[in-house]
TORTOR-290451 format. One record per residue (C-alpha): residue in one letter; x, y, z. Coordinates in steps of 0.02 Angstrom, whole numbers. Example, Ala and Ser with C-alpha at 12.3 -4.5 7.8 and 13.67 -1.06 7.14 Angstrom:
BEGIN
R res      X      Y      Z
R   a    615   -225    390
R   s    684    -53    357
//
This chain:
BEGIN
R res      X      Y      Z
R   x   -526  12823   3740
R   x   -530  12903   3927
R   x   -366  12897   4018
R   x   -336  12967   4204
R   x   -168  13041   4210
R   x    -87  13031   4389
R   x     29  13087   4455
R   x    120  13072   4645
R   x    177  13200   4729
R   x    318  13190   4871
R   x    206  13116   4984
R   x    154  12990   4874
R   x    -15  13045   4849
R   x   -112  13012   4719
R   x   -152  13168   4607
R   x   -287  13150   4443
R   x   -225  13277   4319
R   x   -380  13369   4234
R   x   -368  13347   4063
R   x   -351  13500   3940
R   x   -409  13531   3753
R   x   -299  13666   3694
R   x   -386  13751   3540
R   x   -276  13884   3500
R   x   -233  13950   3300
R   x    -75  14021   3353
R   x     70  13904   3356
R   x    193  13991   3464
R   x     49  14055   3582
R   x    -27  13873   3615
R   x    152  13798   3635
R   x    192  13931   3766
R   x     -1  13894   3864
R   x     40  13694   3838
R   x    221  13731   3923
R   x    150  13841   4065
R   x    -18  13752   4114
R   x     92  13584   4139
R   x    202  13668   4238
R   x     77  13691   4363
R   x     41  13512   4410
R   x   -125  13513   4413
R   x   -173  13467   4213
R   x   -113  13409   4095
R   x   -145  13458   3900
R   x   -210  13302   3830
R   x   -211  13385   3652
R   x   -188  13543   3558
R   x   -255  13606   3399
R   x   -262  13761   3284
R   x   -434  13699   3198
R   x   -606  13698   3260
R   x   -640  13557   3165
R   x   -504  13448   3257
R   x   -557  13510   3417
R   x   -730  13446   3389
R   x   -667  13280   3313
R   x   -566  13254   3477
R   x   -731  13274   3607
R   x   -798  13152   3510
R   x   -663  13007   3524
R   x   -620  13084   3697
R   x   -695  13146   3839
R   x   -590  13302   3921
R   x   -617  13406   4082
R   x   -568  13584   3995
R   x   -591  13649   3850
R   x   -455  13826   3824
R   x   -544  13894   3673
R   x   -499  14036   3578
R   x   -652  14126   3462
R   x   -532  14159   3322
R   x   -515  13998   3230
R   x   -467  13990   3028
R   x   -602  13871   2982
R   x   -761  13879   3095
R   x   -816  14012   3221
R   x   -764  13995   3398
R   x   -942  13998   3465
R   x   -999  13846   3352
R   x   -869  13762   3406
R   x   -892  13800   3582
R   x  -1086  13758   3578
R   x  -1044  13587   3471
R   x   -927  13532   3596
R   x  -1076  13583   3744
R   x  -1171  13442   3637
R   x  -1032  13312   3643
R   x   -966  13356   3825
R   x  -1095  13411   3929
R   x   -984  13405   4093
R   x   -828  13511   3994
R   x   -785  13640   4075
R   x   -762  13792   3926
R   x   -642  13922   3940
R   x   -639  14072   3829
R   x   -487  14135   3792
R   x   -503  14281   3672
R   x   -415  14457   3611
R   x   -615  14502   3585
R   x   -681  14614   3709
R   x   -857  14628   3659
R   x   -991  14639   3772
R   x  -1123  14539   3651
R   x   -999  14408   3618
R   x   -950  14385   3787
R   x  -1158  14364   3829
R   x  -1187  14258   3672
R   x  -1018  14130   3767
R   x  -1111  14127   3906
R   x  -1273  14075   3831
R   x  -1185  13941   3730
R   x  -1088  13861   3877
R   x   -937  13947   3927
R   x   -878  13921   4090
R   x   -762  14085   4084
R   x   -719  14238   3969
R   x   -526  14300   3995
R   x   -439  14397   3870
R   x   -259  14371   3789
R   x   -129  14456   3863
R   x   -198  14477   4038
R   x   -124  14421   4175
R   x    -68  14214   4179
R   x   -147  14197   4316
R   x   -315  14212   4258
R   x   -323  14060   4163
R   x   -275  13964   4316
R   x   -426  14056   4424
R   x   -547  14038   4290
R   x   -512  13833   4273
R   x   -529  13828   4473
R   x   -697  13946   4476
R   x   -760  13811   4313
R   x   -712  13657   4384
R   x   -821  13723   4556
R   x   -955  13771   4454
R   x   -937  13961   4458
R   x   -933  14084   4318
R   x   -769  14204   4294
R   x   -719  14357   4186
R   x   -578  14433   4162
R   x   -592  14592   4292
R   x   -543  14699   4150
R   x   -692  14652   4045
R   x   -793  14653   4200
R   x   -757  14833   4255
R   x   -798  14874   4064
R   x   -975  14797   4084
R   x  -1016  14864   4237
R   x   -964  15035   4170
R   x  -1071  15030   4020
R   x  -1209  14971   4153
R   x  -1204  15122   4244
R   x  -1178  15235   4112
R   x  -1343  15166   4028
R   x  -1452  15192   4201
R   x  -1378  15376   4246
R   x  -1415  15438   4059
R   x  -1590  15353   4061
R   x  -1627  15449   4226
R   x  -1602  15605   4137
R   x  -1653  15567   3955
R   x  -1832  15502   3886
R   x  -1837  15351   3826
R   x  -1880  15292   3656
R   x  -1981  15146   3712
R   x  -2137  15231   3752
R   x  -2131  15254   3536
R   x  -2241  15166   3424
R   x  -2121  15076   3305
R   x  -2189  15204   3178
R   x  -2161  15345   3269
R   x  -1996  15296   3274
R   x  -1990  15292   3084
R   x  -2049  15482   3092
R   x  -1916  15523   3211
R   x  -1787  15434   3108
R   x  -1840  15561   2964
R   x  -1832  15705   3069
R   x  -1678  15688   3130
R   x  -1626  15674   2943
R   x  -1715  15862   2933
R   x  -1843  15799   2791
R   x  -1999  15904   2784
R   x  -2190  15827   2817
R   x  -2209  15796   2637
R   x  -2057  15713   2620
R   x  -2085  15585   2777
R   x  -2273  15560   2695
R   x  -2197  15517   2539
R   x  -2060  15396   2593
R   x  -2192  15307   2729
R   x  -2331  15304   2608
R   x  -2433  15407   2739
R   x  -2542  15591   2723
R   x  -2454  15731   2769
R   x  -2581  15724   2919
R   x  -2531  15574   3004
R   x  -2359  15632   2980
R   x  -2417  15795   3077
R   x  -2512  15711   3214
R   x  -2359  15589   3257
R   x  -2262  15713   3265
R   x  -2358  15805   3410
R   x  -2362  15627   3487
R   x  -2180  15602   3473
R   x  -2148  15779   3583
R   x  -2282  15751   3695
R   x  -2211  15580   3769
R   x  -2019  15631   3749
R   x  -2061  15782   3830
R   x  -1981  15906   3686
R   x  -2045  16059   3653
R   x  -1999  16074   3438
R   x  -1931  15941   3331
R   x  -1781  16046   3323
R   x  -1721  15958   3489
R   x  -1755  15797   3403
R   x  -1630  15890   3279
R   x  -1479  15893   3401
R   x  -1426  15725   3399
R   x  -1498  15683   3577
R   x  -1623  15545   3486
R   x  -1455  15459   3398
R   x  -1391  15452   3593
R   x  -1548  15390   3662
R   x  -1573  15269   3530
R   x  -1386  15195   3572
R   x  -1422  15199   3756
R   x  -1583  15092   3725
R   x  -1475  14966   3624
R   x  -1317  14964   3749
R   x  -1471  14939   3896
R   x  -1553  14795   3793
R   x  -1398  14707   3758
R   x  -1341  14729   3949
R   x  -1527  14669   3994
R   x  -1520  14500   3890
R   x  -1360  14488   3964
R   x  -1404  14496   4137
R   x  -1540  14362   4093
R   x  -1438  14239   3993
R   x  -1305  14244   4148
R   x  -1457  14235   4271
R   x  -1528  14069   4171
R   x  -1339  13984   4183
R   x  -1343  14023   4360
R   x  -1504  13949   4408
R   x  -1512  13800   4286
R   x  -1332  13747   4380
R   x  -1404  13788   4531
R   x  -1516  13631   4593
R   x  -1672  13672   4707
R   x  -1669  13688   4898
R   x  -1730  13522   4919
R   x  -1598  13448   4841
R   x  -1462  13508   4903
R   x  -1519  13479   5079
R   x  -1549  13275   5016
R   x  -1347  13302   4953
R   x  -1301  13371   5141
//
């Protein structure tokens, strides 16, 4: 059942309230966001729940403009939920709101659906900013988690201007390296990789010659463990940046278009 909730101001306009689905585990917390996002005149919390299953059962017997979605739920995981409720609401509007401030979780949001990533505790007034950038079509994070990715952005590109990187590395050279940073011997690395003590050798000069080390002992120093985590934190950023960059232009219609809407 869809109902427009309206309200008139002073002047007698006419004001549709967006309508809210509060999914929040927390009793006291969601009471408190119900209480405070009605003050503000603008929506109105059609329902709250502390399930992901209710949430879900409601988009189906009701269509809402927001979804206020926390990732911590006690019987499914936030981001099902969030990408079930994508299915049954296309037009929803999905706001994260989460104590999790992890950059893969935030991406893998995005990818599902999520209109906007704030965290708990921040200030109020970023869950009224995120609903306006969501209900214009806009993506918003919390500036805190923001500054945190673009940190870890530029760390990753000044210490891969400086270090070599491990994806010039066959994927068994990287086994070798693996086993030389653990300080086994030739034979030991030919035994474990079911290899001659040969290959072993000759990957081993490969492995210096395109890191640019002059004795496995640098291999030795932990600079490979640092490299290796710089190559994850950059391919995590990277399929970031591309799952952001695929929201962005699949809501963005082509040229044509929008000159036909002008």
């Amino acid at each position: 059942m869809n109902t427009n909730y309206i309200q008139y101001n002073a002047t007698r306009c006419v004001v549709i309230q967006k309508k809210i689905l509060l999914v929040e585990d927390d009793n006291l917390l969601r009471m408190g966001l119900k209480s405070m996002i009605e003050m503000h005149g603008e929506y109105v919390v059609e329902r709250h729940v502390a399930t992901g299953r209710d949430a879900i059962q409601h988009c189906r017997q009701s269509t809402v403009d927001i979804v206020i979605l926390d990732l911590r739920l006690p019987d499914v995981q936030g981001t099902i939920v969030l990408r079930q409720i994508k299915e049954i609401i296309p037009s929803a509007k999905i706001i994260i709101l989460s104590a999790y401030n992890d950059n893969e979780l935030i991406y893998e949001s995005l990818e599902f659906g999520a209109n906007a990533y704030i965290l708990k505790g921040e200030n109020p007034d970023e869950l009224f900013l995120a609903m306006k950038y969501a209900l214009s079509e806009d993506l918003f994070i919390s500036p805190k988690l923001a500054k945190m990715i673009i940190k870890d952005y530029l760390f990753v590109n000044r210490q891969c201007k400086t270090l070599p990187p491990l994806h010039s590395l066959t994927s068994r050279e990287k086994e070798v390296v693996k086993h030389i940073v653990e300080g086994k011997k030739s034979k030991e690395i030919a035994e474990n990789l079911f290899i001659s003590i040969k290959t072993v050798n000759k990957h081993r000069s490969n492995i210096l010659g395109k890191l640019g080390l002059n004795s496995c002992n640098e291999l030795r120093r932990g600079s490979v463990h640092l490299l290796n985590e710089l190559e994850t934190i950059k391919e995590r950023i990277y399929k970031g940046e591309n799952r952001t960059r695929r929201r962005i232009d699949n809501d963005t219609p082509p040229l044509d278009t929008q000159r036909d809407n002008q």
